[in-house]
C-alpha positions in Angstrom: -109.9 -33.3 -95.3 -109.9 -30.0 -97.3 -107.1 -28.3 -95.8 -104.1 -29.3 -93.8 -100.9 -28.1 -92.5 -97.4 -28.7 -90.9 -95.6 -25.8 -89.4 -92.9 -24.5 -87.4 -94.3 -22.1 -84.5 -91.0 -20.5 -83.4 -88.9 -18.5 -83.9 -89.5 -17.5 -88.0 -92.4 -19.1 -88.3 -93.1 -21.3 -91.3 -94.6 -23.9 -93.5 -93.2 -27.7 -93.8 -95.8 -29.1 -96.0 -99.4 -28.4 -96.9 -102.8 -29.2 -99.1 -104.8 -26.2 -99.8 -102.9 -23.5 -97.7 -101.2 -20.8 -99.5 -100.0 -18.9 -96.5 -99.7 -18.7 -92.9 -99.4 -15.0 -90.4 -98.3 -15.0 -87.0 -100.4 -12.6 -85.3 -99.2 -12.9 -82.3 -97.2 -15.8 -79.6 -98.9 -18.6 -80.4 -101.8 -17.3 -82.7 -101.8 -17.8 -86.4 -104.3 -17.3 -89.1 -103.9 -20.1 -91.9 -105.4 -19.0 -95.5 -106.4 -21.7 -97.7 -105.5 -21.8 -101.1 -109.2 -22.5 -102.2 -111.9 -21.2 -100.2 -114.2 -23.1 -98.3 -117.8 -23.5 -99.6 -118.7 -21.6 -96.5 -117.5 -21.0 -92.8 -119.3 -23.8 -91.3 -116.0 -26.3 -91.3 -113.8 -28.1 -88.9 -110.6 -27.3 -88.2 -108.7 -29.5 -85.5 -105.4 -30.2 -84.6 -102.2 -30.6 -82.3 -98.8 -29.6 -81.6 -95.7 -30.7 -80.0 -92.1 -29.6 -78.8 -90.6 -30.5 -82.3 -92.2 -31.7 -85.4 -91.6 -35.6 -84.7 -92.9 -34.9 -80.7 -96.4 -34.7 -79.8 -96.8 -33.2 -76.7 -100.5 -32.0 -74.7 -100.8 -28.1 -75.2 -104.2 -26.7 -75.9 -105.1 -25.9 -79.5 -108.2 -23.8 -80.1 -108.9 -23.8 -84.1 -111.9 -21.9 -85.4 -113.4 -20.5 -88.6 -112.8 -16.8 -89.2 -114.5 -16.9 -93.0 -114.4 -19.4 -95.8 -110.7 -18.3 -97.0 -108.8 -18.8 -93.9 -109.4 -20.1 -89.8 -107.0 -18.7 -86.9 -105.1 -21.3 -84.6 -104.2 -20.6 -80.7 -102.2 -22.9 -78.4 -102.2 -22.6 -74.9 -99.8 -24.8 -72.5 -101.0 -26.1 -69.3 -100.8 -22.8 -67.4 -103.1 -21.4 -70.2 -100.7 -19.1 -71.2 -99.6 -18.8 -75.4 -96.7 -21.0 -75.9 -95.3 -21.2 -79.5 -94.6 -24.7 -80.2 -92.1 -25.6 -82.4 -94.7 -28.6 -84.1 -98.2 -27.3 -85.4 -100.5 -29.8 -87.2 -103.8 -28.3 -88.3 -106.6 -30.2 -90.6 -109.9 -28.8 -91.6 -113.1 -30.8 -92.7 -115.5 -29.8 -94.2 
């Protein structure tokens, strides 16, 4: 693991704990960037994840990570409906 995070999605979004993420940008409901402290060696990394209703309850929303570069990857959840949904537990690791 290169990179992971713990984060609140609601309301003022912001960072629990981390390894190798400096900062975090809500860009819009439910879509963050995450930049990483130290870059990747490339973009060619995995970034996975899951969130829940609190930080202690996993629940099933749809998380779609993805490299944008080798300094940072953007995060969207869906819910069920596959609308955004903020969720108030975000857990994000990247591999690389």
């Amino acid at each position: 693991c290169k990179a992971w995070v713990n984060f609140n999605g609601t309301g003022t979004v912001a960072i629990r704990a981390s390894g190798n993420v400096s900062s975090l940008v809500d860009n819009a409901t439910a879509n963050y960037t995450i930049n990483f402290t130290t870059a990747m060696s490339d973009a060619n990394y995995c970034p996975t994840g899951m969130a829940g209703t609190s930080a202690t309850n996993p629940s099933s929303p749809n998380l779609a990570a993805f490299p944008v570069d080798s300094s940072s990857c953007k995060c969207e959840l869906y819910n069920t409906n596959n609308q955004n949904l903020d969720y108030a537990g975000v857990f994000l690791a990247v591999f690389r």
